[in-house]
C-alpha positions as CSV (number, residue, x, y, z in Angstrom):
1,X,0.2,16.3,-40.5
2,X,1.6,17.8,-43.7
3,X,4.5,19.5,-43.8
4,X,5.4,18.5,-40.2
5,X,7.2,16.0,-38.2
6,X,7.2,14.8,-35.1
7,X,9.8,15.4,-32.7
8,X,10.4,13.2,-29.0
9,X,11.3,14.5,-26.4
10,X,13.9,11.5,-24.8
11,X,13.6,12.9,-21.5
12,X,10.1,13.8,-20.9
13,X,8.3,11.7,-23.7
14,X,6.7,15.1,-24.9
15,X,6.0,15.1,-28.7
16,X,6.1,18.1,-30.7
17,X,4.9,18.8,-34.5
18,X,7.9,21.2,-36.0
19,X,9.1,21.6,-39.4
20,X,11.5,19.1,-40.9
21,X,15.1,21.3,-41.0
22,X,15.7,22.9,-44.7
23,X,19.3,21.8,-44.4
24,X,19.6,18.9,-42.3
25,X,23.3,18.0,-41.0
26,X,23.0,14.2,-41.8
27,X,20.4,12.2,-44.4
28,X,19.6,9.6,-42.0
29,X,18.8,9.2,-37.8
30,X,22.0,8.1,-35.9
31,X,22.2,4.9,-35.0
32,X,21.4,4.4,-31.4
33,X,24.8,3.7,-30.2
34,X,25.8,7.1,-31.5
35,X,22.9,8.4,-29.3
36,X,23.8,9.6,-25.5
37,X,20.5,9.2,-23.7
38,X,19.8,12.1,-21.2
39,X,19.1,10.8,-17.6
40,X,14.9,10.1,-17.3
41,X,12.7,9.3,-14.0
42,X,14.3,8.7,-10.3
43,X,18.1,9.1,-11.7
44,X,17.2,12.5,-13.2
45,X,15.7,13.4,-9.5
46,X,18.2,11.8,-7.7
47,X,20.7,14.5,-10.0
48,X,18.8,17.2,-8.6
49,X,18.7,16.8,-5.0
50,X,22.7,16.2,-5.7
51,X,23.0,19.8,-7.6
52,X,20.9,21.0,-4.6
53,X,23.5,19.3,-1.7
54,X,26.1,20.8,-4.6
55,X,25.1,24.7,-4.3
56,X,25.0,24.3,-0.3
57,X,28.7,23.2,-0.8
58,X,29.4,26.0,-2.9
59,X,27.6,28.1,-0.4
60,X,30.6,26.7,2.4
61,X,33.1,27.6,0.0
62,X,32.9,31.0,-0.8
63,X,32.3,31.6,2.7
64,X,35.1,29.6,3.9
65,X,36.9,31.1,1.4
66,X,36.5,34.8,2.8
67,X,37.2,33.6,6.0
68,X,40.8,31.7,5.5
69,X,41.6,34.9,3.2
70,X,41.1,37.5,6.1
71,X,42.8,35.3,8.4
72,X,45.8,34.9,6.7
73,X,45.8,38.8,5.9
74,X,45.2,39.3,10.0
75,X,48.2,37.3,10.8
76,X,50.4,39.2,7.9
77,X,49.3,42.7,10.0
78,X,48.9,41.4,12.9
79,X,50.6,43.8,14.6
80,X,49.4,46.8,12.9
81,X,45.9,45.9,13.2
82,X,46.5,45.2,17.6
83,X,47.2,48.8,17.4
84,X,44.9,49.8,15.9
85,X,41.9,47.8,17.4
86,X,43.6,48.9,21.0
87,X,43.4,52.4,19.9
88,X,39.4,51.9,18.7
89,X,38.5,49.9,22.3
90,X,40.0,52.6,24.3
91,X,38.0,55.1,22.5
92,X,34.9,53.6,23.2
93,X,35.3,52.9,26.9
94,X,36.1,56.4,26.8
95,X,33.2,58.0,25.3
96,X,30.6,55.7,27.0
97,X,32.8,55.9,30.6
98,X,33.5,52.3,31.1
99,X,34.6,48.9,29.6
100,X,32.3,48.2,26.9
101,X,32.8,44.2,26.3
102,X,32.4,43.0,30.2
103,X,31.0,39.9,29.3
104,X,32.8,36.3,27.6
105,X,30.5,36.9,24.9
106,X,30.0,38.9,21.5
107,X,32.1,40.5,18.4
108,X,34.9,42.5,20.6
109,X,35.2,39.4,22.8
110,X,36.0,37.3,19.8
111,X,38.2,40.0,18.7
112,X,40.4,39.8,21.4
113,X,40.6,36.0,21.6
114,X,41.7,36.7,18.1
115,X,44.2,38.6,18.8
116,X,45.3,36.6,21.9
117,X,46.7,34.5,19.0
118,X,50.3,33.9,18.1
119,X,51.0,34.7,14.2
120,X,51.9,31.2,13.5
121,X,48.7,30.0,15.1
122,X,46.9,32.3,12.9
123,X,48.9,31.5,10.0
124,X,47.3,27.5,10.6
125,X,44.0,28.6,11.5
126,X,43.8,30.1,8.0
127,X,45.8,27.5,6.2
128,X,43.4,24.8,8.0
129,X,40.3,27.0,7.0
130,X,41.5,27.3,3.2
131,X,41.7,23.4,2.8
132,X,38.0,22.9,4.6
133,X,36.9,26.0,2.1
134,X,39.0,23.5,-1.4
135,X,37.5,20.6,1.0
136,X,34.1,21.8,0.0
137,X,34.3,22.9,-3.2
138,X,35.8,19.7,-4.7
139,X,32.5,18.1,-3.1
140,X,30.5,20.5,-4.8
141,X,31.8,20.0,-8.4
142,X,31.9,15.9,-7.5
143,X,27.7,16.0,-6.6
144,X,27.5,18.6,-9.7
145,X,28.7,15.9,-11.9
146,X,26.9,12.9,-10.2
147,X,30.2,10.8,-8.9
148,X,29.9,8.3,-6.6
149,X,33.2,9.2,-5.1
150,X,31.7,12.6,-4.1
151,X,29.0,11.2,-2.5
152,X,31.1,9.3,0.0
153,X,33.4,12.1,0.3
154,X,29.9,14.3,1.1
155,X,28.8,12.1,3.6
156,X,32.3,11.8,5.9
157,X,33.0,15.6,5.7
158,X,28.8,16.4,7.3
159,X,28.7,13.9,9.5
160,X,32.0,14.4,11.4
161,X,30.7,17.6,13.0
162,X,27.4,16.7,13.5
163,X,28.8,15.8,16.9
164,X,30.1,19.6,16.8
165,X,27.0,21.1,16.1
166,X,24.9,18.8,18.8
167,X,27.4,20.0,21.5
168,X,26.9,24.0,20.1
169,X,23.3,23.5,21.1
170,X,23.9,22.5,24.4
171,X,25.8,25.6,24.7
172,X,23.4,27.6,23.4
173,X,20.2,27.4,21.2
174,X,19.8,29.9,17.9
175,X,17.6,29.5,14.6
176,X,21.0,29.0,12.7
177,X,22.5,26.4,14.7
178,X,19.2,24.8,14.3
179,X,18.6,24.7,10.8
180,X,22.5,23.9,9.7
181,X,22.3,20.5,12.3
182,X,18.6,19.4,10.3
183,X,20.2,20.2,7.2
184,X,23.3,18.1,7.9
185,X,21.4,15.2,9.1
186,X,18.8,15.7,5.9
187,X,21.6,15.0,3.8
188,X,23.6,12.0,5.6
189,X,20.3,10.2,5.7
190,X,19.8,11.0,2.2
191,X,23.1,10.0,0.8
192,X,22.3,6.9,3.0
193,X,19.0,5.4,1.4
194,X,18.2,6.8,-0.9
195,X,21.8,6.6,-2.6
196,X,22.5,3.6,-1.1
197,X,26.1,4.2,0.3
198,X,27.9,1.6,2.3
199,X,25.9,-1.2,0.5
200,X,22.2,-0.2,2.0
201,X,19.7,-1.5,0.3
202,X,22.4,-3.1,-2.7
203,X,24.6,-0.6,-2.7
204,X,26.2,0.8,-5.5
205,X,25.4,-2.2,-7.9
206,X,21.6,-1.8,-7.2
207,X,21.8,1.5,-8.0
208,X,23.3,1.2,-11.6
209,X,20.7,-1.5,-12.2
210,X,18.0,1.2,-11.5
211,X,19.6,3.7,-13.7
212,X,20.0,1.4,-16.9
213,X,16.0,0.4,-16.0
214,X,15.1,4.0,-16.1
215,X,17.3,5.7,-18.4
216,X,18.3,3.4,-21.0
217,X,16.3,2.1,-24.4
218,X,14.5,-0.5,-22.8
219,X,12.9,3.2,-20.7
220,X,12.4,4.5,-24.3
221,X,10.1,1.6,-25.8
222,X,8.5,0.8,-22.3
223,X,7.0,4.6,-22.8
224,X,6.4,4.1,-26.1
225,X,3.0,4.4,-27.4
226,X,1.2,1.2,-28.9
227,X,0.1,2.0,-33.0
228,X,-3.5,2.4,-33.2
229,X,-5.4,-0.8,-33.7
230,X,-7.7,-0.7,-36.8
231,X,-11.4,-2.3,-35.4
232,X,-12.7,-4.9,-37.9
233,X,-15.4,-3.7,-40.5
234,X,-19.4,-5.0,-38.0
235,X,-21.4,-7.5,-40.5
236,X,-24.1,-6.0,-42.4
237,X,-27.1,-5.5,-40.2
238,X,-29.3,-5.8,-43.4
239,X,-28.4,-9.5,-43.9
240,X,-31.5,-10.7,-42.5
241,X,-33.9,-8.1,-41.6
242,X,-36.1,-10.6,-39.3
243,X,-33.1,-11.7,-37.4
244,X,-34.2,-12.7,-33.6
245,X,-31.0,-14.3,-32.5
246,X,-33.1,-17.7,-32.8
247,X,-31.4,-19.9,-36.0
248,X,-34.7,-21.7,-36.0
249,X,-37.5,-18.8,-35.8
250,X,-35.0,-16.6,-38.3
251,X,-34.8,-19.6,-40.9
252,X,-37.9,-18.9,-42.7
253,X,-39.8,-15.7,-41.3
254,X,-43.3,-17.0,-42.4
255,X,-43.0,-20.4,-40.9
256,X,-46.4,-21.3,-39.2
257,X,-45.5,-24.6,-37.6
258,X,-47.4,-26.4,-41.1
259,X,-45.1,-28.2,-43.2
260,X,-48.1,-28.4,-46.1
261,X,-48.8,-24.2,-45.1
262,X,-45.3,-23.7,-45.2
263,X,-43.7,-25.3,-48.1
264,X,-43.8,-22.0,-50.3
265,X,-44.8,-19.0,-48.4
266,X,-46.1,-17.1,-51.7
267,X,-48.2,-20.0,-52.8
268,X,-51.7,-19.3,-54.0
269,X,-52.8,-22.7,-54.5
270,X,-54.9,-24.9,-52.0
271,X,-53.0,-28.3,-51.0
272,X,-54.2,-31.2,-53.0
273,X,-56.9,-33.6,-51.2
274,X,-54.9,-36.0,-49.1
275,X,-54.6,-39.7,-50.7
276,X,-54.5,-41.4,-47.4
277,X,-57.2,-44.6,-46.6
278,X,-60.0,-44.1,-44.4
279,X,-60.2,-45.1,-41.1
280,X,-62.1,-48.5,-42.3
281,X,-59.1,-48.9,-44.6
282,X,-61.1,-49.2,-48.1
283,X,-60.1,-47.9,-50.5
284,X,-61.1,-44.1,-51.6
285,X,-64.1,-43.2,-53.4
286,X,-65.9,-46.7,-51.4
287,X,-67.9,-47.2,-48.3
288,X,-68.2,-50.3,-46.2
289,X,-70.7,-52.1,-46.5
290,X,-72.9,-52.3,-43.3
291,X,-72.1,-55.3,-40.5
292,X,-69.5,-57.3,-43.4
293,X,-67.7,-54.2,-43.4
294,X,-67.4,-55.5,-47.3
295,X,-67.2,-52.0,-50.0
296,X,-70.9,-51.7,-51.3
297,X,-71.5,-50.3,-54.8
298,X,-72.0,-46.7,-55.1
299,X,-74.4,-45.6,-57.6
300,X,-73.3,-43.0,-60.0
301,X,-74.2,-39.9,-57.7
302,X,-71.6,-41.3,-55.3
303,X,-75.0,-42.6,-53.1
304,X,-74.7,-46.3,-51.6
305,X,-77.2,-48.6,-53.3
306,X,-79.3,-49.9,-51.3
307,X,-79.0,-53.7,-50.5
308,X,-82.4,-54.9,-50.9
309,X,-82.1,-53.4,-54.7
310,X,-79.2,-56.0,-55.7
């Protein structure tokens, strides 16, 4: 079109008509090794199911995170905080007239397990709870990135407490030890096939062979479009208005089956008297003469004379 050029798109194939840029930054395309091909087909989905494993990893960290950090505050005032949460529970029984956490179960029970802790063994809890939380977040930047190394790393770190979390089941059944166990197990089988850890289905070597297939120039000219073909110009149709198809009955389109008839189709003239002998064999312009089978004279009227007049 004029005054427009048209852009690709090296990721989706899309083109675009824009305007050519008023001040371009370089005369001429790059070359194509100066050119960093964006990822295209399965590797660009395989990216985002690994962003997607990436933001549930950053989901365990932040949490994590909280957690180690108010553990590590709770063991630094420990003391002051057993007061204080004895003063609280005493209350309570008090104002509803009896213990209030009779059972091995819930948020005060927890609390004073909790507390039942020595301040070292807090101090590790949280320190073990910290590393898990960095654990977790170098996995996410690893799968944010697309490395291979934080793929493996992805897989040991889920699948060593899916034992955990099969065995908190048994225990008791909820909705959100439910959905964490499928998710785990989504993602080890995942990481699995369809990344093809621990040599499945080629391993690691298969899988760079279907990257370069998909993302690399040969990707680029297998999607692009074939130039238009130009058909060839049809023969004139007027060439030879009686044309049947038949080369013989389209030779001469008055053609009778004649040869004499034939031999000039505009002709007015009659064909001349054929010079062929008779079926006696005299000559023409002679008739046999009766039982010699001898030519007889013929008078000047063309008549045969009669014989008994010679």
């Amino acid at each position: 079109m004029d005054g427009l050029r048209w852009y690709r798109c090296m990721r989706c194939d899309s083109w675009i008509p824009l305007s050519p840029p008023s001040q371009p930054a370089v005369q001429n395309p790059p070359e194509r090794e100066d050119i960093t091909l964006p990822l295209r087909g399965r590797p660009l989905r395989d990216r985002y199911a690994l962003r997607l494993i990436a933001l549930d990893r950053i989901i365990h960290f932040l949490v994590l995170s909280a957690l180690a950090a108010a553990l590590l505050l709770f063991a630094n005032n420990k003391a002051t905080l057993n007061s204080e949460f004895t003063r609280i529970l005493k209350e309570l029984q008090g104002g509803v007239g009896g213990p209030v956490n009779d059972t091995n179960h819930g948020l005060l029970h927890d609390l004073e397990r909790l507390f039942a802790l020595t301040t070292t063994n807090l101090y590790l809890l949280g320190a073990g709870v910290a590393a898990y939380a960095a654990l977790e977040g170098v996995e996410a930047i690893g799968l944010w990135l697309g490395k291979r190394w934080a793929e493996y790393l992805t897989f040991v770190a889920t699948v060593v407490f899916v034992p955990y979390e099969i065995y908190e089941l048994t225990k008791g059944i909820s909705a959100l030890k439910i959905v964490t166990l499928v998710i785990n197990l989504i993602i080890v089988v995942y990481l699995v096939y369809a990344k093809r850890l621990f040599g499945v289905h080629g391993g690691g070597k298969a899988e760079r062979a279907v990257q370069r297939r998909d993302t690399g120039w040969e990707a680029i000219e297998r999607a692009t479009p074939e130039p238009r073909q130009t058909p060839a110009a049809a023969p004139s149709a007027t060439a030879n208005p009686f044309a049947t198809g038949d080369p013989v009955a389209t030779a001469n389109p008055f053609t009778t089956g004649d040869p004499v008839a034939t031999a000039n189709p505009f002709t007015t003239e009659e064909p001349a008297a054929t010079a062929t002998p008779s079926a006696t064999g005299n000559p023409p312009g002679t008739a046999a003469s009766p039982g010699t089978g001898e030519p007889a004279p013929v008078r000047q009227d063309g008549r045969p004379t009669d014989p008994a007049e010679s």
